[in-house]
C-alpha positions in Angstrom: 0.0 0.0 0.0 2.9 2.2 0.8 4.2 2.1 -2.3 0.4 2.1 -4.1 0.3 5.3 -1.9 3.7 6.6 -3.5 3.3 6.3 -6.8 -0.2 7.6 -7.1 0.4 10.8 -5.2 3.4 11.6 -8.0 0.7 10.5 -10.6 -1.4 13.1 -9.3 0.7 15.8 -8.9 2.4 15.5 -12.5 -0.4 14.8 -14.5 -2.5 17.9 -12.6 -0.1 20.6 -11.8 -3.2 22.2 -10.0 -3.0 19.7 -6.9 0.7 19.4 -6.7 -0.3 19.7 -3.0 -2.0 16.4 -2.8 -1.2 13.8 -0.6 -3.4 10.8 0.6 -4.2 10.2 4.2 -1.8 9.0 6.8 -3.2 5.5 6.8 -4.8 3.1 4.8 -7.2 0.1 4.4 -7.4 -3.3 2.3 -10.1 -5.0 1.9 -10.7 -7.9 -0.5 -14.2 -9.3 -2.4 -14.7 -13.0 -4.1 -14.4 -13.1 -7.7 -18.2 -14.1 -7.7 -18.6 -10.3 -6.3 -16.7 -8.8 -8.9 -19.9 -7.3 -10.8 -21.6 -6.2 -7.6 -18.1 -4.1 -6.3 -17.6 -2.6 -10.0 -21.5 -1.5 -9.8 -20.6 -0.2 -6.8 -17.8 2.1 -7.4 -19.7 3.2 -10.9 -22.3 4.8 -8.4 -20.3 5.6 -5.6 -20.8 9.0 -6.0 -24.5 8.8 -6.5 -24.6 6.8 -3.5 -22.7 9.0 -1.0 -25.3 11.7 -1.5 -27.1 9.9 0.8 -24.3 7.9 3.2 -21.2 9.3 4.1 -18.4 7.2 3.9 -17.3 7.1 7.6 -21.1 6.4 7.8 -21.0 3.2 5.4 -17.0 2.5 6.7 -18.4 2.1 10.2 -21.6 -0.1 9.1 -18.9 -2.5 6.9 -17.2 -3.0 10.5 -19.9 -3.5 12.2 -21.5 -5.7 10.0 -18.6 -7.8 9.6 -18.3 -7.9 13.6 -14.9 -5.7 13.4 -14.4 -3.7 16.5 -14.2 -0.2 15.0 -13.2 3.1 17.2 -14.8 6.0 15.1 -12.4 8.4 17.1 -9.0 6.3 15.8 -10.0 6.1 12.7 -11.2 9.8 12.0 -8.2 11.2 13.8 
C-alpha cells in the first residue's frame, strides 16, 4: 500500500499541476471481495458517488465493520 500510496500521489501531482499539493491520508485500508462479487463491487464504485449523497463514507465505513463484527473506534480512525 505504501508504495500504491507513492506512486499515485506523483501520478497526481504530475499529470495535474493544479494539486501538486495532494497527498493521501496517513493511513490506509485493504479490503478484498470474491471473484463471484466482482460485478456487484464494479457497480458499486460506478455509483459511488451517486450513493454517498445519501451515506457518508465514515457512515458506510463504520456499518462494513460493524456488520462484519470488526471492533471499529470511530475516534481512531477519523483522527
Amino acid at each position: 500500500m505504501e508504495i500504491v500510496k507513492t506512486n499515485s500521489s506523483k501520478w497526481v501531482r504530475t499529470t495535474f499541476p493544479e494539486k501538486i499539493d495532494f497527498g493521501w491520508q496517513d493511513g490506509y485500508g485493504a479490503f478484498s471481495v470474491s471473484k463471484s462479487s466482482e460485478s456487484a463491487v464494479i457497480q458499486y464504485i460506478q455509483d459511488q458517488q451517486n450513493h454517498h449523497r445519501t451515506k457518508s463514507f465514515q457512515e458506510e465505513f463504520v456499518d462494513f465493520f460493524n456488520k462484519y463484527g470488526i471492533e471499529c473506534d470511530k475516534n481512531y480512525i477519523w483522527k
